[in-house]
N, C-alpha and C positions, 0 to 999 in steps of 0.2 A: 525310506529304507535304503534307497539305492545309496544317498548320500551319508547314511550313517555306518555302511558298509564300506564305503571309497574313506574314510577314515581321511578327511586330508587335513592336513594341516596347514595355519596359515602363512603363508610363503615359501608354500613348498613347490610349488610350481617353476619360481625364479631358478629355486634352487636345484633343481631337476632339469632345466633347461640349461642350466653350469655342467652338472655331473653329462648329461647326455653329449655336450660337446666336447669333454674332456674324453670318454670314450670312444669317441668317433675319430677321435686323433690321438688314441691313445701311444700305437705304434710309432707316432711321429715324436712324440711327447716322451717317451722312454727312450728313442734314439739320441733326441739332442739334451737328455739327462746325462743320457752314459756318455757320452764325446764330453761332454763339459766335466765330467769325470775324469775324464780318460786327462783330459787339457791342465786341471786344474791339481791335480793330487797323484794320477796313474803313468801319465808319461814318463821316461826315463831321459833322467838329464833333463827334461825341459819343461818338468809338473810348474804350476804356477808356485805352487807351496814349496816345492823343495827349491828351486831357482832362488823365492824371496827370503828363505832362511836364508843361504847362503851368500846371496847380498846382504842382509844384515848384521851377518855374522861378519864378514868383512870390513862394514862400515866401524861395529864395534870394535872391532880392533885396532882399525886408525883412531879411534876416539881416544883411546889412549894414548896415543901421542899427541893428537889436535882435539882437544871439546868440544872445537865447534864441530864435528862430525856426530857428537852424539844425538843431540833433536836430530837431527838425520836418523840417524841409525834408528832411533825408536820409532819414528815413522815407518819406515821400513818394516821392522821387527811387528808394528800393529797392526800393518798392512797383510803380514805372513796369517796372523793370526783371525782375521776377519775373512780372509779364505779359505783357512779351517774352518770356520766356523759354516758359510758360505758349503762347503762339500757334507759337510754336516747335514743341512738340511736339504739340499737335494740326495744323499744318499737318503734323506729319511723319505721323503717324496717319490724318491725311484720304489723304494719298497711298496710304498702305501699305491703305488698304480698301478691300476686295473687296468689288464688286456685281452683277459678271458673275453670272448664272445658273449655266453652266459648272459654276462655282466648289463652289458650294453642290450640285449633284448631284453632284460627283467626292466630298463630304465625304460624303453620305447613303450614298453605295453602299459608301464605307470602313467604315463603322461599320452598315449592314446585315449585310457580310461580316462583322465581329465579336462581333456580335452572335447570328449564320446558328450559330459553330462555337460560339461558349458555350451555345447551348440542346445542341447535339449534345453535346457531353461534361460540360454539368450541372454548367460554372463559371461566374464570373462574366467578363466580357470582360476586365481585368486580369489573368485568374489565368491568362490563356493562354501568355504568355511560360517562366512555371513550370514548363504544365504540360508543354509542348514539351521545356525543360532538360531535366524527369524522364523523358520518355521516351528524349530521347538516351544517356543516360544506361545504362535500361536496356537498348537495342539493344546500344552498346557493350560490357555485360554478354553480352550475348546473342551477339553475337560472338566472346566471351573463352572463350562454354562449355567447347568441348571441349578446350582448354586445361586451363582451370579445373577441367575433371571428371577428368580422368589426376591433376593436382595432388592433388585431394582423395581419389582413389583411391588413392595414395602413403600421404596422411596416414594414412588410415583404417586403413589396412593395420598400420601403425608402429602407430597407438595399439590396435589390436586387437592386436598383438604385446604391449602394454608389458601390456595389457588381464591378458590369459589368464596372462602371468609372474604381475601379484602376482594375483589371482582365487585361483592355486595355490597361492601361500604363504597365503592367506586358506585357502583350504579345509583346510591342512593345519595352520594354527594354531585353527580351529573342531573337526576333531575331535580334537584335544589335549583343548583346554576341555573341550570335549562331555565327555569320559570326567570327567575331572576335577568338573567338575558333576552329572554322574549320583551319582556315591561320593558328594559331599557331602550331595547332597538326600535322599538314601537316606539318610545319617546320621539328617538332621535329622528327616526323617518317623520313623525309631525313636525319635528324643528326644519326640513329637510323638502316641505311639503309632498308630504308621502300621509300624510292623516287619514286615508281610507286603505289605504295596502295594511292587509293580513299578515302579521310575520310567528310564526312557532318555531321552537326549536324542541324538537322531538328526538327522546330517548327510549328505545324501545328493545327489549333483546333479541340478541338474534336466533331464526331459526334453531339451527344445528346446535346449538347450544357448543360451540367446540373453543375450545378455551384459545385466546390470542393475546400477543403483545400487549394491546389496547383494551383488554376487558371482552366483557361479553353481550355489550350494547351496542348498537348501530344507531348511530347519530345524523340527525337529518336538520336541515333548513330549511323550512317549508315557506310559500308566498301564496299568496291571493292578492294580487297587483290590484284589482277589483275589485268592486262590490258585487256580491249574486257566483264568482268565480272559484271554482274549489280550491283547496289545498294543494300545492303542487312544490315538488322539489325546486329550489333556487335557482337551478339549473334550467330547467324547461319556462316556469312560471316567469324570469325577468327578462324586459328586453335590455338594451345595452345600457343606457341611460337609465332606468330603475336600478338594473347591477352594480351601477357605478355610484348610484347615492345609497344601498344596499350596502356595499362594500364600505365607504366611507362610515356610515352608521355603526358597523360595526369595528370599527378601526376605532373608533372614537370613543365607543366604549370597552374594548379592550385592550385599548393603550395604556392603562395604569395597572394591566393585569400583570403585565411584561415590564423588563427595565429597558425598552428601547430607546435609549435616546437620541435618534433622527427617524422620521419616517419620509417615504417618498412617494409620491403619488402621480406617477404619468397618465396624464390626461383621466381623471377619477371625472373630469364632466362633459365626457364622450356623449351623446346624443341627446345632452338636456342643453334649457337655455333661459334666458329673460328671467321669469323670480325663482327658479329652480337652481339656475346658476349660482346667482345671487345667495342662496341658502348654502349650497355647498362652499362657497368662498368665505361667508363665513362660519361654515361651520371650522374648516382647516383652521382659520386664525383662532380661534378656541382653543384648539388642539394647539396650537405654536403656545400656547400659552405657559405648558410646562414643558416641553421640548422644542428640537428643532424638525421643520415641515420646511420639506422641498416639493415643489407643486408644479409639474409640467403641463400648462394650458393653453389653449387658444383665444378663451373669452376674456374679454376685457373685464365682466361682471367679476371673476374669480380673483384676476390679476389685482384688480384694483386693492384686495385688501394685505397682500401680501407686505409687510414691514422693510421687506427690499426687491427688486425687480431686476433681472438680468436678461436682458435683449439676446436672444440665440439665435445667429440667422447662418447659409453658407454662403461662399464668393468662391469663385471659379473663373478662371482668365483661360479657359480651353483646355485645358493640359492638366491642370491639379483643381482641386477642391479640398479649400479649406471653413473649419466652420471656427465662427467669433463668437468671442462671448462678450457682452458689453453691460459694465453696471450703469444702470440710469440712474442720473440725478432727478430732482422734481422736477423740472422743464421736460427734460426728455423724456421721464416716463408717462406727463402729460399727453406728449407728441406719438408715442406705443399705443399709450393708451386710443386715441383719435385713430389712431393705422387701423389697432382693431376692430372700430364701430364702424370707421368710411371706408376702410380699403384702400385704395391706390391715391387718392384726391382728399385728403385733408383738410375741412372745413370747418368752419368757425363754430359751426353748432354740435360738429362732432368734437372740438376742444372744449365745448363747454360743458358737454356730456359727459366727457375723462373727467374733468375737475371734479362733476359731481359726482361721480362711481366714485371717488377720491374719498370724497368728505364725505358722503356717508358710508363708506365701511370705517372711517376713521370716530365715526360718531359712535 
């Protein structure tokens, strides 16, 4: 109310902040009107205006004996008249100024008031026009609620209808999958030697029933690592080395779900070894079979079946460290391979060990 009453307008503040300083030196501002009056039209003998007529007037008259005085003389003669013109409007300007006192307290107490409501609402005195709009605005809003709330209560309704239809086709094509994924990962854990670990994949709804992004099912991956061992989330139920051929099982069969084509695997045979290894190496070379498998490992068993082999080690001279990367040839990745079965000492029965990890993953 207060700001539909202050009535301001937009840029009126600037412009109120002009007018107030024009009255505050109003009297100085009407003095050097009238002298420039007095100078340029009022004085006798020596107005600017009459002096330059009568320079002109002179020039014209020698022109008719010499021409070339005449562009002179009209210079002259337009100069007379552009200081007419020139008294003209500060005569119009002396009139139109204000020196009434009146005057100057109606301006201070306008621009106190605008000044009064910008400290209150922590704008500047222009932004009031705005801010006024914005709340019309919102009142208007505020008006339309209950309107507006039945409307939205309509919608809500509809799309909570459209909601819960597919949510149901969603749940009823999740536990399709679900079964479906259960049998494959189960496979894949026997190729994986994993043949007595328990795998489900469980869809089940949730509690609250409250509608989300993702449906209204809670999705779980259950293990029994054991036999006689219950059911247990993926989480609790794998140690590191089950998680990792776990993980791998399921990469394997969800790689053709997806169009990925590179997958990458850091160290996926973290705390397995000997024919466990062995299965994960080649299960990856499986997978390389329609993309590309980047495989970070430390077992010789895994290495051995990879289609190419790059030696990653660091060198450090005291001051920097830098890390190589080196593609083996067959000799050298013979001699990797040997590094990783013997360790520091290199023997003839660990090179013959690398050949055969060799040939038979190539078998």
């Amino acid at each position: 109310n207060e700001l539909e009453q202050a009535d301001i307008e937009p840029g009126e503040f600037a412009k109120l902040e002009g007018r107030h300083k024009q009255l505050r030196h109003a009297v100085t501002l009407a003095e050097a009107a009238d002298q420039c009056l007095e100078l340029l039209s009022a004085a006798p003998d020596r107005a600017a205006s009459e002096t330059t007529g009568r320079a002109a007037g002179q020039l014209e008259n020698g022109a008719d004996i010499d021409p070339e005085l005449g562009p002179i003389a009209e210079s002259v003669r337009a100069l007379q008249y552009e200081i007419d013109a020139a008294v003209e409007r500060i005569e119009r300007y002396r009139e139109a100024l204000e020196t009434e006192p009146q005057a100057l307290m109606e301006v201070e107490e306008r621009r106190h008031q605008m000044r009064t409501l910008a400290r209150k609402h922590r704008k500047e005195p222009d932004e009031l026009p705005a801010l006024l709009e914005q709340w019309r605005q919102e009142l208007e809003a505020l008006d339309r609620i209950e309107q507006d709330t039945s409307q939205r209560e309509q919608e809500l309704a509809k799309a909570l209808a459209v909601y819960h239809e597919r949510a149901s086709v969603l749940s009823t094509l999740r536990r399709a999958c679900a079964k479906r994924l259960t049998q494959q990962v189960t496979g894949q854990l026997a190729e994986l030697v994993m043949a007595n670990t328990r795998f489900e994949t469980r869809v089940e709804p949730r509690d609250d029933g409250t509608p989300r992004a993702d449906g209204l099912d809670r999705v779980q991956l259950m293990l029994a690592a054991n036999p006689g061992e219950p059911m247990r989330t993926l989480a609790k139920a794998a140690s590191g080395g089950e998680l990792s051929r776990i993980m791998l099982a399921l990469k394997s069969v969800l790689a053709d779900a997806v169009s990925t084509p590179t997958l990458i695997f850091d160290e996926v045979d973290v705390g397995v070894g000997g024919k466990s290894a062995a299965a994960i190496g080649a299960k990856l070379a499986q997978l390389a079979q329609e993309r590309q498998v980047l495989a970070i490992t430390h077992l010789p068993q895994v290495a051995a079946f990879g289609a190419a082999h790059l030696k990653v080690e660091k060198q450090s001279d005291g001051e920097r460290t830098r890390v190589l990367i080196e593609h083996l040839n067959a000799k050298n990745r013979v001699e990797e391979l040997a590094r990783m079965l013997a360790g520091t000492e290199i023997t003839g029965s660990a090179r013959c060990n690398a050949e055969d990890l060799i040939r038979d993953a190539l078998a």
